[in-house]
N, C-alpha and C positions, 0 to 999 in steps of 0.2 A: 563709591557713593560720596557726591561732596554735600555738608552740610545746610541746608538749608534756613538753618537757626542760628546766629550766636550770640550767646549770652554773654554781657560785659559787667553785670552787675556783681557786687561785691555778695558773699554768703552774707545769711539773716536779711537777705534782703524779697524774703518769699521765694526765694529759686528753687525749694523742692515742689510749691504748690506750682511754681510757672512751669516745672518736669512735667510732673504729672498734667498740666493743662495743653501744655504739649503734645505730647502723648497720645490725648485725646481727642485732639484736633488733627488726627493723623502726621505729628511731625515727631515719630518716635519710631524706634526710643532714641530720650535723651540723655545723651553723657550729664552725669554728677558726679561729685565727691563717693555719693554710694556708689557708682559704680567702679571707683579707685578701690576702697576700702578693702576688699576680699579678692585684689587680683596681682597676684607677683608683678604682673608684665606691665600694667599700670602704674605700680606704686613706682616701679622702674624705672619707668618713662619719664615721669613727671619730678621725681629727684635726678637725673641725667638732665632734663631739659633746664629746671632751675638754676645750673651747675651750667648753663649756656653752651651744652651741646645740642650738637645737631638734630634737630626737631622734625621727625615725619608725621607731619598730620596726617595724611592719607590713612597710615596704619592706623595711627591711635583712636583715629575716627571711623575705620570703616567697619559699619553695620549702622552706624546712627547716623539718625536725621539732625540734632539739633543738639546743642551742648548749654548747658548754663552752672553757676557756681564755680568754685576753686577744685582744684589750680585750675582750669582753663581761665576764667575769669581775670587770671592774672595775665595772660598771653593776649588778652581778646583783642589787641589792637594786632597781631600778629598772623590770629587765626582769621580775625576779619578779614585782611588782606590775602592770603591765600585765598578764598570762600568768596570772592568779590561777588559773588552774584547771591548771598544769604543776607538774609534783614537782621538788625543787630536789634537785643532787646534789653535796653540796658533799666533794670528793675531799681527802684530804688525805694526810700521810706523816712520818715523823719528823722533826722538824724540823732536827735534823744534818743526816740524808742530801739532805732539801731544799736547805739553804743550799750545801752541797757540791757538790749537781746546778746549781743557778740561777745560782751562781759560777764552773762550769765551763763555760754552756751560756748562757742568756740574755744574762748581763750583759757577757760576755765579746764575743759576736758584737755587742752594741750597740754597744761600745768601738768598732768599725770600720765606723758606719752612715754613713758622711760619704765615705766607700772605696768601697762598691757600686757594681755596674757601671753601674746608671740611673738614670734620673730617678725611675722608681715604686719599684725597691728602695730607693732613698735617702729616698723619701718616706714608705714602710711602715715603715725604721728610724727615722726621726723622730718618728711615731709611737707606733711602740711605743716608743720612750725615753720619749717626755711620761706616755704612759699606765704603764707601770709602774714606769721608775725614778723618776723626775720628780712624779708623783702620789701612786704606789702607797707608796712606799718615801723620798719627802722629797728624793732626791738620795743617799740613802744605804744604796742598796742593798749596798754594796761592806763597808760592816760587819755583821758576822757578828751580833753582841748587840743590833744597831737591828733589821735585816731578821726575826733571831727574832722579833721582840717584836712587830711590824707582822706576821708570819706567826701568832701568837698571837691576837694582839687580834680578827684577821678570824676564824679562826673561833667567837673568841665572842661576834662579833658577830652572825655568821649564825645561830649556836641557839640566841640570844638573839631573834631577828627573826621565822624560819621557824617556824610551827605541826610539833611534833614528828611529825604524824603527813602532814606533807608533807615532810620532808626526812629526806635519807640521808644520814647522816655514814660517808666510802667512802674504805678503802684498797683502790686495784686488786690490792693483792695477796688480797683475800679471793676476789675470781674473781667467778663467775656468779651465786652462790646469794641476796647483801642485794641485787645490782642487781636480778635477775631479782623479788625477793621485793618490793621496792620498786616497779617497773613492773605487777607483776602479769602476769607475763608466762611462760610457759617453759623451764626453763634448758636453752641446748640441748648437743646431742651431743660440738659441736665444742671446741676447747680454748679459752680465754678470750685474747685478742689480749695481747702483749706487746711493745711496740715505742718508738720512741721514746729509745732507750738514749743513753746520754751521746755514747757514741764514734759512734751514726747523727744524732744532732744537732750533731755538731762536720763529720761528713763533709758532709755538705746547708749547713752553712753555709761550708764551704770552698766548695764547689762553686758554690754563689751568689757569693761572694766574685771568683771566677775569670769569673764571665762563663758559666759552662758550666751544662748542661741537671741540673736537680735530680735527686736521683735520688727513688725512692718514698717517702712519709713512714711 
């Protein structure tokens, strides 16, 4: 099954609500970070493929329609090109509120990836450290004026990259109407998902943190 979706957008950029909107639009399921998090073969892939080995999307992809978030997010010019024929939806958001969100929420729970209660959560954190602090952001996620400008640069890289009349440049907050218009799809009846909020990404990572069962993303 090849891809139909790829998401280029960097995390905290609404990519669990664009999942889930996904999803629901019949282009699911879609690969996220949640679906790394609780999978050996995943967490495996994605620290080997950082490490610039050899990369079988086919596998790591197949059973889904659409992928958004990290680590793929960091590949997406890679996986775009494999998937020539999938629309790229590259999310984005003000860049204040971004660096505010990814300062409260990502960077924060990696600070504590060496603490998790396993071997495969300690290994998923390892990971995601290489891939987006480590890679993505230099080692310097943690300043505000570097992460902008690395937040910056990517998206004008990607509408630099992506032919215009394949990619959606997408704030979740517009809702149904550029995605649905984008896919060629429906807009449907129901409300447009919003999830993912600072304070339910700091409780899930507590909760991880503790040993204890996650709650829903």
């Amino acid at each position: 099954m090849a891809l139909d979706v790829v998401g280029a957008g960097f995390g905290r950029t609404g990519t669990n609500s664009l999942k889930i909107a996904l999803e629901m639009l019949g282009f699911g399921p879609c690969h996220h970070m949640f679906e790394v998090r609780d999978r050996p073969d995943q967490v495996a892939f994605w620290a080997a493929a950082a490490r610039g080995e050899r990369r079988d999307w086919d596998t790591v992809f197949e059973g889904f329609k659409a992928t958004v978030d990290w680590p793929s997010a960091y590949f997406w010019e890679e996986i775009a090109s494999h998937y020539p024929a999938a629309k790229v939806i590259l999310s984005v958001r003000p860049v204040e509120s971004w660096i505010r969100s990814i300062h409260g929420t990502i960077h924060e729970s990696l600070k504590r990836r060496a603490s998790r209660p396993t071997d495969l959560l300690r290994a998923q954190g390892e990971m995601a450290y290489d891939i987006i602090e480590r890679r993505t952001f230099d080692g310097r996620l943690a300043d505000p004026d570097h992460a902008a400008s690395v937040f910056r640069a990517h998206i004008d890289k990607v509408k630099m990259t992506i032919a215009a009349e394949r990619l959606l440049i997408y704030d979740v907050a517009e809702g149904w109407e550029p995605l649905c218009r984008h896919l060629g799809v429906a807009v449907p009846s129901h409300p447009f998902p919003r999830t993912n909020s600072m304070e339910q990404f700091r409780a899930r990572a507590a909760a991880r943190d503790r040993g204890d069962a996650l709650p829903s993303p």
